[in-house]
ZAVEX-998942 format. One line per 10 residues: number of its first residue (from 1); for each residue z, y, x of N, C-alpha, C. Coordinates in nm, 4 decimals, padded with zeros to 6 digits. Each point is the difference from the previous one (the first is absolute). Last residue first. Example, Ala and Ser with C-alpha at 12.3 -4.5 7.8 and 13.67 -1.06 7.14 Angstrom:
2
2> 00.7080 -00.2250 01.2850 00.0060 00.1190 00.0820 00.0730 00.1090 -00.0770; -00.0070 -00.5720 00.0290 00.0000 00.1190 -00.0890 00.0000 00.1200 00.0900 .
END
This chain:
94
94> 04.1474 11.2051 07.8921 -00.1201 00.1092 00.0189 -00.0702 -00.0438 -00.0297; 00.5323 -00.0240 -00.1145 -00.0832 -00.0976 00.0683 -00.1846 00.1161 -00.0251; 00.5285 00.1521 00.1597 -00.0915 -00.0286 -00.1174 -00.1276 -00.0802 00.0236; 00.5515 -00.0549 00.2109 -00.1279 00.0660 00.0201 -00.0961 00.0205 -00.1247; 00.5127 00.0728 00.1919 -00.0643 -00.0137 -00.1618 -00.1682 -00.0157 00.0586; 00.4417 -00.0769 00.3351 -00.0478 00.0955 -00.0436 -00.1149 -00.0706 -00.1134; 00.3656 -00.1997 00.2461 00.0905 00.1106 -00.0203 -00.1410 00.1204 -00.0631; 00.1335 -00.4678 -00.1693 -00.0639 00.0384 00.1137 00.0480 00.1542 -00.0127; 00.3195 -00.4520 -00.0401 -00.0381 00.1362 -00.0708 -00.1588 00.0485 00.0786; 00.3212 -00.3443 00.1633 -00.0850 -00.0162 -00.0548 -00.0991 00.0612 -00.0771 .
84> 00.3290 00.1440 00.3248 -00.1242 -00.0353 00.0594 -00.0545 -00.0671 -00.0831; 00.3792 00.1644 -00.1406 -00.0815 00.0575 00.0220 -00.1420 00.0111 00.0618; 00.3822 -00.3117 -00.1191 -00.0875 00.1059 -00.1404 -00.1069 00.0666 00.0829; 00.2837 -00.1701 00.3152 -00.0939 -00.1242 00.0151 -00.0609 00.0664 -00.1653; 00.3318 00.2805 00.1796 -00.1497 -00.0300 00.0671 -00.0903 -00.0990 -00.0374; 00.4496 00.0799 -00.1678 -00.0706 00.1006 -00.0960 -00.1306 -00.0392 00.1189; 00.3133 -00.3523 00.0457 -00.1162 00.0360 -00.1086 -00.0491 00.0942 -00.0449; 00.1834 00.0056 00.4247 -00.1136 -00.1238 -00.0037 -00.0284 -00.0090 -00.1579; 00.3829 00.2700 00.0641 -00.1162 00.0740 00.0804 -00.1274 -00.1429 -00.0044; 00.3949 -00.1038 -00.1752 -00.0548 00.0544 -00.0750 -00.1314 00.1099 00.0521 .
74> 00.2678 -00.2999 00.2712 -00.0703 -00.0820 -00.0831 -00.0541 00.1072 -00.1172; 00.2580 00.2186 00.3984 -00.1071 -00.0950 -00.0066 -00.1054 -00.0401 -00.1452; 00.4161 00.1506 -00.0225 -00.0836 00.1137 -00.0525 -00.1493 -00.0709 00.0709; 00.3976 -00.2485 00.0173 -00.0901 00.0251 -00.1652 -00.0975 00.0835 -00.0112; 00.2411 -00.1227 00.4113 -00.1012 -00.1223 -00.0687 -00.0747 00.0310 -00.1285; 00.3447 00.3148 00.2162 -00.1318 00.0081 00.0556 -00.0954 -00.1074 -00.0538; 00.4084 00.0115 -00.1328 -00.0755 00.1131 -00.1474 -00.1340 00.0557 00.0954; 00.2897 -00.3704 00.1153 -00.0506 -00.0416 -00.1120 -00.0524 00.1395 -00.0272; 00.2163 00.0478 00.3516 -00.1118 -00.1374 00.0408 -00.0541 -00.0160 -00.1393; 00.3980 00.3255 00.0535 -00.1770 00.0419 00.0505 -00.0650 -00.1475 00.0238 .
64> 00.3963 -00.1006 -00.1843 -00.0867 00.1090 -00.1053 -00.1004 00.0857 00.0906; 00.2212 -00.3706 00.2516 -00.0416 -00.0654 -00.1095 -00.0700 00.1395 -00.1058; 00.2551 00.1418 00.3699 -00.1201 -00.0771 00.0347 -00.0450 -00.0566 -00.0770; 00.4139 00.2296 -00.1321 -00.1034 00.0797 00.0254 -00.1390 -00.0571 00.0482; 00.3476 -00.2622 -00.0915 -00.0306 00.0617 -00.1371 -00.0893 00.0385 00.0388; 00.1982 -00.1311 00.3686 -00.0834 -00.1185 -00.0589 -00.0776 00.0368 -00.0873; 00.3389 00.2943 00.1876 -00.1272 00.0200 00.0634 -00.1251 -00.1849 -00.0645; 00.4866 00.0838 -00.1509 -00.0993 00.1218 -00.0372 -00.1715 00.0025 00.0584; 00.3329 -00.3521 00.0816 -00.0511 -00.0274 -00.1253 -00.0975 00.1361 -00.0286; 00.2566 -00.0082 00.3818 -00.1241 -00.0871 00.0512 -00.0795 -00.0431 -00.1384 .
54> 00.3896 00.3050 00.0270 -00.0964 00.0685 00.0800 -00.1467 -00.1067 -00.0043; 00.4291 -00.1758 -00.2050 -00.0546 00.1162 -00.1198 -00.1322 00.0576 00.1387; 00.2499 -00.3182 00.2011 -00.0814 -00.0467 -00.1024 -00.0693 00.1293 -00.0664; 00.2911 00.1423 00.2996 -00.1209 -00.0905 00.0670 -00.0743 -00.0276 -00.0982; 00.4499 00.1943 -00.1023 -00.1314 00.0584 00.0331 -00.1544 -00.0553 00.0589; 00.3741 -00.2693 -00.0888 -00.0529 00.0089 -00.1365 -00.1218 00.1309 00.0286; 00.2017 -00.1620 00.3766 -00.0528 -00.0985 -00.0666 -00.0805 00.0653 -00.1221; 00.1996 00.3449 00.3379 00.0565 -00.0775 -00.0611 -00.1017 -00.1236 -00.0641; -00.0610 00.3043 00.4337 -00.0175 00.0313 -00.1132 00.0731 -00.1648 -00.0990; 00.1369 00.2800 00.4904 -00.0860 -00.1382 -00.0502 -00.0124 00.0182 -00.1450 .
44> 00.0806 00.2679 00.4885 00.0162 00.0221 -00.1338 -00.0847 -00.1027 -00.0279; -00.0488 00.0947 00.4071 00.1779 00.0144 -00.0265 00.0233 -00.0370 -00.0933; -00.4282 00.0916 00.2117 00.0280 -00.0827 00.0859 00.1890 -00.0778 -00.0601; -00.4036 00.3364 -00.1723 00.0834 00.0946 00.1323 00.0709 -00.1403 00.0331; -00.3296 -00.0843 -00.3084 -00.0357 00.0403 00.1132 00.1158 00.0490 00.0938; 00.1332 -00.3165 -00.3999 -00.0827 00.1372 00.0057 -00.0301 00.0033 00.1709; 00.0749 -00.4597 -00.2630 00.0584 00.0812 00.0998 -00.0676 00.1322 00.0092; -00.0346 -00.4582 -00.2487 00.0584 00.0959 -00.0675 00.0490 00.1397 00.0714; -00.1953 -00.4514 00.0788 00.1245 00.0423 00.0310 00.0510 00.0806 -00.0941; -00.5070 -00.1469 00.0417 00.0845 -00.1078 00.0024 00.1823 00.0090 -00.0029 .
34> -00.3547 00.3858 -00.0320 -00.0306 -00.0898 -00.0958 00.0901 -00.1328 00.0005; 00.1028 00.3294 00.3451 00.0139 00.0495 -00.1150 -00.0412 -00.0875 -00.1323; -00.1114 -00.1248 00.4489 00.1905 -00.0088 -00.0186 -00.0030 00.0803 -00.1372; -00.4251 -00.0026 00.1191 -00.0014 -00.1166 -00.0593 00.1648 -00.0396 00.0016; -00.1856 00.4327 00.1299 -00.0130 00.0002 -00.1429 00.0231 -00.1894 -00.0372; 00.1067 00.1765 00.4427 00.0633 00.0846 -00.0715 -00.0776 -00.0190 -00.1694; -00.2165 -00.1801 00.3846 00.1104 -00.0723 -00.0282 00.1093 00.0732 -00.0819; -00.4071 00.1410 00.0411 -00.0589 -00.0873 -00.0529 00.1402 -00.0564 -00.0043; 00.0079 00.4230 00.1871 -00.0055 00.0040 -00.1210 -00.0516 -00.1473 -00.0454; 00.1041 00.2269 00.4337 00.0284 -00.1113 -00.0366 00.0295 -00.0183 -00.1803 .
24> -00.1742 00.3677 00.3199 00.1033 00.0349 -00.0773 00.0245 -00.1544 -00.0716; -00.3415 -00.0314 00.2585 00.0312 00.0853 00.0968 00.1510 00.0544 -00.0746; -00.3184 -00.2698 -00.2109 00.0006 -00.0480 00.1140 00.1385 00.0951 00.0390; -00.2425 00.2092 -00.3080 00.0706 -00.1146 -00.0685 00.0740 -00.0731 00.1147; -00.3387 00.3161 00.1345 00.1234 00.0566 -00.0377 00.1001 -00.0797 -00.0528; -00.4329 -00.2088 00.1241 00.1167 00.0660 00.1225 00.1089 00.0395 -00.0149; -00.3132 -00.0675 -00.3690 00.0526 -00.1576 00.0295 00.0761 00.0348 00.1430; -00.2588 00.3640 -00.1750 00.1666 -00.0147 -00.1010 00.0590 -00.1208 00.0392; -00.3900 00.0863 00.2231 00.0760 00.1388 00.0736 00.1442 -00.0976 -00.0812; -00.3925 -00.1885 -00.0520 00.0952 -00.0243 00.1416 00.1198 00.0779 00.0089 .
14> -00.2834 00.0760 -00.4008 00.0387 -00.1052 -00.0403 00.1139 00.0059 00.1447; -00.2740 00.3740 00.0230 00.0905 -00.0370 -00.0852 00.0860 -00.1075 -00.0199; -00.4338 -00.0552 00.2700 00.1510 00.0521 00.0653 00.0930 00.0625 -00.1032; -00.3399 -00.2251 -00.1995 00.0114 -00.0538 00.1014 00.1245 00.0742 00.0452; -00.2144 00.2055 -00.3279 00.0617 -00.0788 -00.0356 00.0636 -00.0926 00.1107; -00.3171 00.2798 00.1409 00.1399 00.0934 -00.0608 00.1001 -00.0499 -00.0143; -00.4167 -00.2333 00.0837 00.0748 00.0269 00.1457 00.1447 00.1171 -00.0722; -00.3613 -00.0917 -00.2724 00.0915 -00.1427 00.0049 00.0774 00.0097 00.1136; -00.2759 00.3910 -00.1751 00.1007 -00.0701 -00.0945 00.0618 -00.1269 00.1025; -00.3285 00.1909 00.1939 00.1077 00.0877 00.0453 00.1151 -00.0611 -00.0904 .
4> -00.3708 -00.2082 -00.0131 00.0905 -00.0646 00.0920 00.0392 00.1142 00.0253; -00.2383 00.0727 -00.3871 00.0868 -00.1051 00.0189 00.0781 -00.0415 00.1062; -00.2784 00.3549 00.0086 00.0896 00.0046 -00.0719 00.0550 -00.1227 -00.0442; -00.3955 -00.0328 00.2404 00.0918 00.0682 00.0883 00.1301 00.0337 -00.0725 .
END
């Protein structure tokens, strides 16, 4: 029963923000901005070189959470995979 209260939450959440997006034309207001350079109020255009420097920053930033999620990954699989070889208790023999 707690799950499909969970997934019905998630469910209309999700409708609700994909309406609101919809509804304040935010899908075409962020792709004139990625392709143009055009702020939201409709007037103002951001310069080239600002463009680049905005689209190099956010590259930096996706590339250093992808590698330091991959790493911490891969080091989580070897402190587990020690550990499941290990036993975890001493028996004595009888």
């Amino acid at each position: 029963m707690l799950t499909l209260q969970k997934t019905l939450t998630v469910i209309n959440l999700s409708t609700s923000g994909l309406f609101i997006m919809l509804s304040f034309n935010l899908p075409e207001k962020f792709m004139r901005f990625i392709l143009l350079g055009e702020m939201p109020d409709g007037t103002t255009l951001l310069s080239p070189d600002t463009m680049l420097a905005i689209t190099i920053a956010c590259f930096t930033c996706t590339l250093l959470l992808a590698s330091s999620s991959i790493s911490l990954k891969y080091f989580r699989l070897i402190h587990s995979s020690t550990k499941f070889r290990l036993p975890k208790h001493r028996y004595t023999s009888l």
